[in-house]
N, C-alpha and C positions, 0 to 999 in steps of 0.2 A: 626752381630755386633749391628745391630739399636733394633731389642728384645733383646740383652742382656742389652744394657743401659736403657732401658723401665725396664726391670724386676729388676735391679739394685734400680734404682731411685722409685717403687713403693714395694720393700721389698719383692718379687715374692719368696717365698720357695717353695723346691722343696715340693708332687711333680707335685706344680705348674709351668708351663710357660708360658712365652709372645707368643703365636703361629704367630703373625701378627699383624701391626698396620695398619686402613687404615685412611686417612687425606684425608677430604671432603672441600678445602675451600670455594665452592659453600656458604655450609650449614653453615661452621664455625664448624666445627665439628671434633675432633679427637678419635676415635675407637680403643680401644686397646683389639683384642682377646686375653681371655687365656684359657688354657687348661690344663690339668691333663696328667702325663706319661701313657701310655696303661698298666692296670696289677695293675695300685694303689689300694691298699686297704685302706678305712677309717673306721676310730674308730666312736663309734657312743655316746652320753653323756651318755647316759640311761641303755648300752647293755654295759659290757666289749667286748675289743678285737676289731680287727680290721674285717673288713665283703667287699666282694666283690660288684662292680659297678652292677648292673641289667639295668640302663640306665641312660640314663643321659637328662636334660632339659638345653634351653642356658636361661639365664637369664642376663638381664643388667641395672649395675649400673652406677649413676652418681657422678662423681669423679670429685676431683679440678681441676680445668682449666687449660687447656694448654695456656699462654698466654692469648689473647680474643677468643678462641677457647671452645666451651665447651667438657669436657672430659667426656667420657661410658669408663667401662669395659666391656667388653662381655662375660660374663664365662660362661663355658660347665659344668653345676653343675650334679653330680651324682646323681643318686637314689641307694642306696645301700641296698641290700639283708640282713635280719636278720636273725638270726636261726629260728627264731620260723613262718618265709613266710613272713612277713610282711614287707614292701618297706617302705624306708623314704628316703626322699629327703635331703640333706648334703648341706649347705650353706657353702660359699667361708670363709676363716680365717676374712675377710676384709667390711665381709656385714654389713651393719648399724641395726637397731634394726626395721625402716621404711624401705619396701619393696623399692626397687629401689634408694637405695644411700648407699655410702660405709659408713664406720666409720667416715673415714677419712674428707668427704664431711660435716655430721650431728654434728662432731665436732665445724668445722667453724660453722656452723649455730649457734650453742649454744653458742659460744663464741662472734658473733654478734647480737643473741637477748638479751643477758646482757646488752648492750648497746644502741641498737637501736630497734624501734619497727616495728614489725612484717611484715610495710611493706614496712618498706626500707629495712630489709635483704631479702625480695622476688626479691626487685628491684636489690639489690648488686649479688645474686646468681642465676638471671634468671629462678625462683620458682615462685610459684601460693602463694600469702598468705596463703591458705590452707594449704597448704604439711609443708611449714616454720612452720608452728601454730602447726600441726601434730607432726611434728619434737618434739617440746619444750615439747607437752604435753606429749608424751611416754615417753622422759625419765625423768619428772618431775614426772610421774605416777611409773614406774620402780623403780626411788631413794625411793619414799615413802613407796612400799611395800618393801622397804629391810631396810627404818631407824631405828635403835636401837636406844630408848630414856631411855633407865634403867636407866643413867648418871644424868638424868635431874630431877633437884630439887627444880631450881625456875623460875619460870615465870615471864613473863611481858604480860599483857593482857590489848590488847584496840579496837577500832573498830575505821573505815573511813566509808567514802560515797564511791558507788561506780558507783550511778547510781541517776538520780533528779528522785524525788519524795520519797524522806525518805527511799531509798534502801543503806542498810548498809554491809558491811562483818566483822567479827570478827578473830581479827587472834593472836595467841599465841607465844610468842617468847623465846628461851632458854635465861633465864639471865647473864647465866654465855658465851657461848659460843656466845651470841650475833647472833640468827640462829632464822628465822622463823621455826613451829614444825607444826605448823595444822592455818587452813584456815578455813572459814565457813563462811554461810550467815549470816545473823541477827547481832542483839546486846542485846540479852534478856539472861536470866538466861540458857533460854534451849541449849545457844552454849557454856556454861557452860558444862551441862552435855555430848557432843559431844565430847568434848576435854576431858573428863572424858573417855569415851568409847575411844578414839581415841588412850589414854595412855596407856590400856588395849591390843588394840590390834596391839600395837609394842614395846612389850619386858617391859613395865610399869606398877605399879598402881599408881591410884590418893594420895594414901594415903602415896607414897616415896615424893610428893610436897610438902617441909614446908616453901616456902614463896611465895607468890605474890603481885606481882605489881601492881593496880587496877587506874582508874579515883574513882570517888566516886559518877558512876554510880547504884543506888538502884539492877538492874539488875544484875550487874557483882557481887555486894555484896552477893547476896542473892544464884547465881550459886556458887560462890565459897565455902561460909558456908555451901551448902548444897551437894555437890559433890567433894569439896577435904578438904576434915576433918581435916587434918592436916597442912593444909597448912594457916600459918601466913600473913593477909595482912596488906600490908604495902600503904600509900595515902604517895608518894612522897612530897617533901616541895614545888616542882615547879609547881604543879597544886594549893597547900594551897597559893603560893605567888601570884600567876595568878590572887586567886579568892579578895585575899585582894588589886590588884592594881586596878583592875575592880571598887571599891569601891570606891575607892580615885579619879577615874575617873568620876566615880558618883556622888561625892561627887563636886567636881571642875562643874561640868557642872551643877548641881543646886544652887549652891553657885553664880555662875559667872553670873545668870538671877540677881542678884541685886549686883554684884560686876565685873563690868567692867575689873578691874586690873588683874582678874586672865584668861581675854583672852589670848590664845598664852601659855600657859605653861603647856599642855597638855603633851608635849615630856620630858618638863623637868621634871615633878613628875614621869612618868610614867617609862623613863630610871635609869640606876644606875649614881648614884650624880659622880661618878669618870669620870664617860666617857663624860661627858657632857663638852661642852667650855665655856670658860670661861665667855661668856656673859650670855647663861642659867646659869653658875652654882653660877651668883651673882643674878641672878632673882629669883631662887630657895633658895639661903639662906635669900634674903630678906621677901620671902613670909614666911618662917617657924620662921622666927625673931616673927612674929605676930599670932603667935603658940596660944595667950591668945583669938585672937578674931576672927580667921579666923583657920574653921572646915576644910578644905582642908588641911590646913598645920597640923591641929591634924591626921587627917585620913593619910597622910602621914608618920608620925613618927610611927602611931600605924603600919605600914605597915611595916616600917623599924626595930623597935623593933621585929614584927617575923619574918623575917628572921634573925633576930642576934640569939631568941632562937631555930631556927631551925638547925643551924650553927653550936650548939654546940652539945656534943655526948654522954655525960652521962644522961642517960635516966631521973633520979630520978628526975636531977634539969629541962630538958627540962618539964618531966611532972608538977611539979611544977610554975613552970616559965610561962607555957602555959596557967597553970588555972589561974594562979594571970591577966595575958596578957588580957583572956576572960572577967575576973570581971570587971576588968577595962573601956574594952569597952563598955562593959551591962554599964556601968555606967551613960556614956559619952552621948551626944547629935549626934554624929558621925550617921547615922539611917544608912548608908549603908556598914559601919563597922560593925555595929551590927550585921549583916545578917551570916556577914564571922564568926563573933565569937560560934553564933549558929550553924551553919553549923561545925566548929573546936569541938565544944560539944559535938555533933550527932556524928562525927567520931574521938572522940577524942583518941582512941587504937591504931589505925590504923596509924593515924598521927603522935603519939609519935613511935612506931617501926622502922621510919626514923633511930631516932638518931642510933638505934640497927644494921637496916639491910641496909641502905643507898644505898638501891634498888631503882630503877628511871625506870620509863617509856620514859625517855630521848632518846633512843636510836629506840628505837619502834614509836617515834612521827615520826623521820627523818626517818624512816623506810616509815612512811608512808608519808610523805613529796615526799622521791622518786618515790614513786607508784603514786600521784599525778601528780607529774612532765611527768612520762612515759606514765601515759593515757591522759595528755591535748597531749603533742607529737606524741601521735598518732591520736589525734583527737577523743579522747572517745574508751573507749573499752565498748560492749553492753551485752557480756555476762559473768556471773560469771567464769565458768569455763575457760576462757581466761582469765579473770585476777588473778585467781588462780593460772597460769601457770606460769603468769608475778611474781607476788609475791615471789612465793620460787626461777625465775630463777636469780632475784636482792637478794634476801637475805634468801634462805636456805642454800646454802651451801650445795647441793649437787652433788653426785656421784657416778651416781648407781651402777658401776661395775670395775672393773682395766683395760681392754681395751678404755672403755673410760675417763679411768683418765689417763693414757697414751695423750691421743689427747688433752685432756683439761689441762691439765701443760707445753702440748706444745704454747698454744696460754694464758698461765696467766703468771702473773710474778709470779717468785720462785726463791729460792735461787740458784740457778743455770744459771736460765733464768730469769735476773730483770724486763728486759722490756717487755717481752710478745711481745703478737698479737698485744696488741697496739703498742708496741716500735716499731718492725717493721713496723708498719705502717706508725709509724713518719717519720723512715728513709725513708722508701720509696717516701714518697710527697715531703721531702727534697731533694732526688736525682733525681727524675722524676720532681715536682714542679705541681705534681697534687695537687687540691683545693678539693676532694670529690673520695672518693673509687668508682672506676669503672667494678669492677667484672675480675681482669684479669691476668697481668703475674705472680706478686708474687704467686699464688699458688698452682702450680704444680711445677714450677722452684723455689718456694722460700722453698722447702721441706728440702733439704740438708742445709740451712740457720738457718732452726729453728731446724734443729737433728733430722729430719722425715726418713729420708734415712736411718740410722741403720734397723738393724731387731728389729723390735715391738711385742710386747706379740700377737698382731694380724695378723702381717705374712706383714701386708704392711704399709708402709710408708705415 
């Protein structure tokens, strides 16, 4: 009766069974054998047909927790006879893709490195930081040899720091589907051509890209003119706005060595005039009243006139509106306005295609905003290829196979399942009044809770 509720609760098809469980509370430790009916024949991927056992090896995996118990499987894995003499070894429906952990196990992992870093999921599941890191990086390496990018036509491309001393990584992002696509080191033109080759070899060429996203790095211009040919770029208005408040900033901190008055109003030129209270926002309409004699308050209006022309969407009059804006300021005494106006000159195609393609690196900043956040939290991560792992497992969007997207829509919200791993989790700390996940009953007993217990395209639960 106790192996059938074991084979029940972990999804055991025949012609698998629970042979014996034994419980060590010494060690904390719960052991669940299992075994194959005598006479089974298995199918092998490679070979039609099914083929006879030649021998068999125990092998064991580690499975969600029994309570604070940690849980093994013990399976008696075949070696099966081919036609042709040659033996191969047949892993359980339920093995993980890292030697010694079920699916079901490498699941949770991937669903708490999303969240937390690498060595508080070793802390939460009684793992080496190694094996966790191990974990992420196979199937972040898996999903990638099997992504199909044919779909993908515009980019967003920008680079972070990922390490002191001017060490950079460049990473590419789908526009439309809002998906990290490729990673690399540097910030030069040559991770340009990387991402060129990188397109090539999954299901892509450079030349289906017709628009990009760029800062108005010399580097990123120069890779993309010269590796994806057809590909339109586009200098967002929120790095053109950025460089014109920088100005205005400029401008106030030299102006303010012989004008006292415009101490203290740094936040108010610098934020939008609506958001401000009302005591900024009579400070700020007094200084612009004096628009005739004070360059701060010119520098801020030219800053506000573009974005009203960037705001707008018919290309002919932004282009037009743009050049008359430039003259203007060439005109003017403004010297750190001018800067910006030269700079909107030198890329001024790029900057009008706004109005057209209203393509934003917006989305890619916060992208990288999080990657910030998860390496101060883990206290620095030191190598590339760890934070390469980290990167697509916060925002690829992947999934390399349907066994483990089975595991992984068990612990996300979905239409089906709102709250996820995390909802559960809530409930849990609300009914126990734990303060911090401690590695334990929800998940072996919380299986039948999230819809683990059915039979799974991988035989267990």
């Amino acid at each position: 009766m106790q192996n059938k509720l074991f084979e029940t609760a972990l999804g055991v098809e025949d012609p698998w069974y629970v042979k014996g469980v034994d419980f060590d509370a010494a060690r904390k430790t719960l052991t669940i054998v299992i075994d194959f009916v005598a006479g089974s024949r298995f199918e092998h991927p490679d070979v039609p047909g099914e083929h006879p056992v030649h021998d068999t090896q125990t092998k064991r995996y580690r499975h969600l927790n029994f309570f604070q118990h940690e849980c093994y499987l013990e399976v008696r894995a075949p070696r099966i006879r081919l036609p042709d003499g040659h033996v191969a070894l047949m892993e359980p429906p339920w093995a993980g893709k890292l030697a010694g952990f079920t699916l079901l196990f490498e699941a949770l992992v991937l669903a708490l490195a999303q969240q937390m870093p690498f060595a508080a999921v070793a802390r939460t599941v009684g793992e080496s930081w190694h094996r966790v890191q191990a974990i992420c990086a196979r199937y972040v390496d898996l999903a990638l040899a099997e992504a199909n990018l044919s779909d993908v036509t515009a980019l967003a491309i920008d680079e972070t720091s990922y390490r002191r001393g001017h060490r950079y990584l460049a990473l590419a992002a789908d526009a439309v589907e809002r998906r990290v696509v490729f990673v690399t080191e540097g910030k030069g033109a040559q991770t340009i051509a990387q991402l060129a080759e990188h397109l090539t070899g999954h299901h892509a060429t450079p030349e289906q890209i017709r628009s990009v996203s760029i800062d108005m790095s010399p580097a990123f211009i120069k890779g993309v003119t010269e590796h994806l040919p057809n590909a339109r770029i586009t200098f967002d208005k929120f790095h053109v706005v950025a460089h014109a408040s920088a100005a205005v900033d400029k401008t106030r901190r030299v102006e303010q060595k012989t004008d006292p008055d415009l101490k203290g109003l740094r936040w108010a030129l610098l934020k939008d005039r609506d958001r401000l209270p009302a005591s900024q926002r009579a400070d700020l309409d007094a200084l612009i009243s004096q628009v005739t004699t004070k360059r701060t308050a010119r520098a801020w209006l030219y800053r506000e006139q573009l974005r009203d022309i960037l705001d707008r969407k018919q290309i002919n009059v932004v282009s037009a509106m743009l050049a008359q804006w430039c003259t203007n300021v060439m005109r003017s005494k403004v010297e750190p306005m001018k800067e910006v106006a030269t700079l909107i000159r030198k890329h001024f195609d790029g900057i009008v295609a706004w109005a057209q393609t209203r393509q934003t690196n917006g989305f890619i900043e916060a992208l990288n905003g999080l990657f910030q956040a998860a390496k101060r939290k883990a206290r620095g991560y030191t190598r590339f290829e760890t934070m390469r792992t980290v990167l697509f497992l916060i925002a690829g969007k992947l999934v390399p196979d349907r066994k483990l997207r089975f595991y992984r829509d068990a612990y996300s919200p979905a239409p089906g399942n709102p709250g996820g791993f995390n909802s559960f989790l809530d409930n849990r700390r609300r009914v126990t009044g734990m303060n911090e996940i401690r590695s334990h009953s929800w998940r072996l007993t919380g299986a039948p809770i999230l819809g683990l217990a059915e039979p799974s395209p991988c035989g267990c639960g």
